[in-house]
C-alpha positions in Angstrom: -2.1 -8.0 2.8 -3.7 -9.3 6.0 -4.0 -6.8 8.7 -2.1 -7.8 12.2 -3.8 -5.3 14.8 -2.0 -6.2 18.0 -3.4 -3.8 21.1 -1.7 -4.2 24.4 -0.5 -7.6 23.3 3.2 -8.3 22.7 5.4 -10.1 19.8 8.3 -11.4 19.4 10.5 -10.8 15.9 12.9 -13.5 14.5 15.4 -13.3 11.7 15.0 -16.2 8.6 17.5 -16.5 6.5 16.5 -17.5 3.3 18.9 -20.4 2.6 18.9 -19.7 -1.7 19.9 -15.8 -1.3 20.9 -15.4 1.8 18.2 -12.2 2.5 17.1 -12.0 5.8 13.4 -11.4 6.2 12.2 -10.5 9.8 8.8 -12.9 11.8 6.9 -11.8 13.8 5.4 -14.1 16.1 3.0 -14.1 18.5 1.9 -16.6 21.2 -1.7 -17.6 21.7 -3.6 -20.0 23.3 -3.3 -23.0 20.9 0.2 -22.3 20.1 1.7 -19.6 18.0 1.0 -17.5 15.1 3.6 -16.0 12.9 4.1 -14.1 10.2 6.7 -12.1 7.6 5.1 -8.8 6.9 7.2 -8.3 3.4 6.1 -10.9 2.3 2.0 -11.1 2.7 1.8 -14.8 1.6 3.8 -16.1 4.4 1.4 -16.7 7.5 1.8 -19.8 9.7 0.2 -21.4 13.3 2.4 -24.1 14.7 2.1 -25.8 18.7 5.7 -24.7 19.6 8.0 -21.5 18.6 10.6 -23.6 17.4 7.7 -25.5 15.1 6.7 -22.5 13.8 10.2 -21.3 12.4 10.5 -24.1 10.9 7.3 -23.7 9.0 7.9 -20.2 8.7 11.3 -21.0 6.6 9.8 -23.4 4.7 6.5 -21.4 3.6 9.0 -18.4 2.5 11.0 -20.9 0.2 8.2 -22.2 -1.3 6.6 -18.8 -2.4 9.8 -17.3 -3.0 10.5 -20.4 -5.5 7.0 -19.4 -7.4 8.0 -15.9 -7.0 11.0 -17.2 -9.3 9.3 -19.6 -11.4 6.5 -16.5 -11.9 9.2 -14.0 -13.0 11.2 -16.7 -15.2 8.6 -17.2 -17.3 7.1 -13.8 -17.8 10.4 -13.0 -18.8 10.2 -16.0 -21.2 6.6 -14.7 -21.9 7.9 -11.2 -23.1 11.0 -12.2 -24.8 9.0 -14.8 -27.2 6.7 -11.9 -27.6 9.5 -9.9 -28.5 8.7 -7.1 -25.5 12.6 -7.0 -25.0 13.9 -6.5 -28.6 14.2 -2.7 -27.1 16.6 -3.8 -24.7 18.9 -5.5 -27.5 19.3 -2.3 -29.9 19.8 -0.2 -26.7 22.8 -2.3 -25.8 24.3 -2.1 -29.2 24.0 1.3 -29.3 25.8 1.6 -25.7 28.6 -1.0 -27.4 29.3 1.3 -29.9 29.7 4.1 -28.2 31.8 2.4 -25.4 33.8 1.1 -28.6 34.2 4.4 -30.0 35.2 6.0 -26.9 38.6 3.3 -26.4 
């Protein structure tokens, strides 16, 4: 994770909404000379420089989409990785056990 040391300089903090699952995920944002700097502290990947403030939201909310899509897609198909490999077959018996014993206990 990139370090943001800020000493005797302020920031401003914005709320993104992330459009998919409605999470809100706090900016910070800085002005500098050429522009503005911002970044979502969470989320390491999501660093942006943009001329105006209202630029760099926007870029801001599109960056965070885009990695938390290959977030998704990156989970999806380990999950499909492990279930091929049959890493879950654990999870299957342990429900089936759980099902009888739920059965039993009506």
């Amino acid at each position: 994770m990139p370090e943001h040391k800020v000493e005797n300089t302020q920031f401003q903090h914005a709320t993104i909404l992330d459009p998919v699952y409605e999470e809100p995920y706090i900016v910070h944002l800085k002005k500098e000379a050429a522009g503005w700097h911002g970044w979502i502290p969470q989320i390491p990947e999501v660093e942006c420089t943009a001329k105006t403030k209202k630029e760099l939201l926007n870029t801001l909310a599109t960056r965070l989409r885009e990695v938390l899509q290959a977030h998704e897609d990156a989970w999806d198909k380990q999950l499909e990785s492990d279930i091929e490999a049959g890493k879950l077959e654990h999870l299957r018996e342990d429900t089936r056990r759980a099902k009888g014993e739920y059965n039993r206990r009506i």
